[in-house]
NULUMPA-470668 format. One record per residue (C-alpha): residue in three letters; x, z, y. Coordinates in Angstrom, 2 decimals. Example, Ala and Ser with C-alpha at 12.3 -4.5 7.8 and 13.67 -1.06 7.14 Angstrom:
<recs>
+-----+---------+---------+---------+
: res :       X :       Z :       Y :
+-----+---------+---------+---------+
: ala :   12.30 :    7.80 :   -4.50 :
: ser :   13.67 :    7.14 :   -1.06 :
+-----+---------+---------+---------+
</recs>
This chain:
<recs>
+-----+---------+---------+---------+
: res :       X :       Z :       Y :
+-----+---------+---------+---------+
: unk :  -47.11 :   85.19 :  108.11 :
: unk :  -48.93 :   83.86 :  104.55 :
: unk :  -48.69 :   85.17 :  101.35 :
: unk :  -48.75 :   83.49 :   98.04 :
: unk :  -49.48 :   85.51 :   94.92 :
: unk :  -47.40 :   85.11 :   91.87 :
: unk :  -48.61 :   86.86 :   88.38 :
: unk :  -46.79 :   87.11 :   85.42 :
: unk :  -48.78 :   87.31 :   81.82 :
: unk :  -47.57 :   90.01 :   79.20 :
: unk :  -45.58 :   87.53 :   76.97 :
: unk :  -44.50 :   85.35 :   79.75 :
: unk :  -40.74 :   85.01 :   81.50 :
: unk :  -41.74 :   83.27 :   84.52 :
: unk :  -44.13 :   84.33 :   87.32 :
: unk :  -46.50 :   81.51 :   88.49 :
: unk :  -48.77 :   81.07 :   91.57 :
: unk :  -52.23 :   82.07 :   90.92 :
: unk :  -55.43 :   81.70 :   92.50 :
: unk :  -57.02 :   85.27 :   92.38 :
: unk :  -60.61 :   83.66 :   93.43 :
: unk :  -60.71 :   81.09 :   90.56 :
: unk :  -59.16 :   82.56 :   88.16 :
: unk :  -56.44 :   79.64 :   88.22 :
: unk :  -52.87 :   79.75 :   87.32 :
: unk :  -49.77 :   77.24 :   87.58 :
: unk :  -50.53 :   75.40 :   90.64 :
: unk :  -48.73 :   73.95 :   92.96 :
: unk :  -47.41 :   75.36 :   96.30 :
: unk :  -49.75 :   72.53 :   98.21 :
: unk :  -53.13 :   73.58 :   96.09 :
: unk :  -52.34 :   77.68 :   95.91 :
: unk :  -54.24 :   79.89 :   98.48 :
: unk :  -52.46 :   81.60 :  100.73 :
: unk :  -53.44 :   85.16 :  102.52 :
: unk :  -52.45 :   87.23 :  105.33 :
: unk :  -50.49 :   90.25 :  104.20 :
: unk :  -53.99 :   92.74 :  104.37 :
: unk :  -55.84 :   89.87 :  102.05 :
: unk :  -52.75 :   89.71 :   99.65 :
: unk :  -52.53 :   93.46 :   99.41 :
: unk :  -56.22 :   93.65 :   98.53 :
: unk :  -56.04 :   90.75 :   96.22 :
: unk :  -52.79 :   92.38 :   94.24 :
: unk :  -54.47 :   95.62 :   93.92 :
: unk :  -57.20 :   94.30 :   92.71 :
: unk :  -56.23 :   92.28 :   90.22 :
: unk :  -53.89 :   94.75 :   88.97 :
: unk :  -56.88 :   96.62 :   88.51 :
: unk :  -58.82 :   94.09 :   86.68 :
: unk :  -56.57 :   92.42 :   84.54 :
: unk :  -54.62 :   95.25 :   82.28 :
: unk :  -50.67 :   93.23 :   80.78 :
: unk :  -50.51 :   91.12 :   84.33 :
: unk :  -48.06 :   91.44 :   87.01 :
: unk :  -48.94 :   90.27 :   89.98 :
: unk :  -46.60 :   90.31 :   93.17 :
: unk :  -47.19 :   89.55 :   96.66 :
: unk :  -44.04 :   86.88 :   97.87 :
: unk :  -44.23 :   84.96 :  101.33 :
: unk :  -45.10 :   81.14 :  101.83 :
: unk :  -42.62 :   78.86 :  102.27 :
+-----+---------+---------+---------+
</recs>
């Protein structure tokens, strides 16, 4: 199964897809990356890490 990962900024109501890689947020479902559940993990984790005021949450594709 494929992930997408959502992320939430600290003044924000809404989470949006993100592109961890790029740095890119507010795509759409057809231009976001997706990731195997080990990837997404990885990818949450550490941009969690990175970017203090962010949510980020793992959700499936579809």
């Amino acid at each position: 199964m494929y992930y997408f990962i959502y992320c939430k900024g600290p003044n924000e109501k809404r989470f949006t897809l993100c592109n961890p890689w790029k740095g890119t947020r507010g795509m759409g479902k057809v231009y976001a990356p997706r990731f195997l559940k080990d990837q997404a993990d990885y990818a949450v984790a550490w941009m969690a890490e990175h970017n203090p005021g962010f949510i980020f949450q793992r959700r499936p594709a579809r």
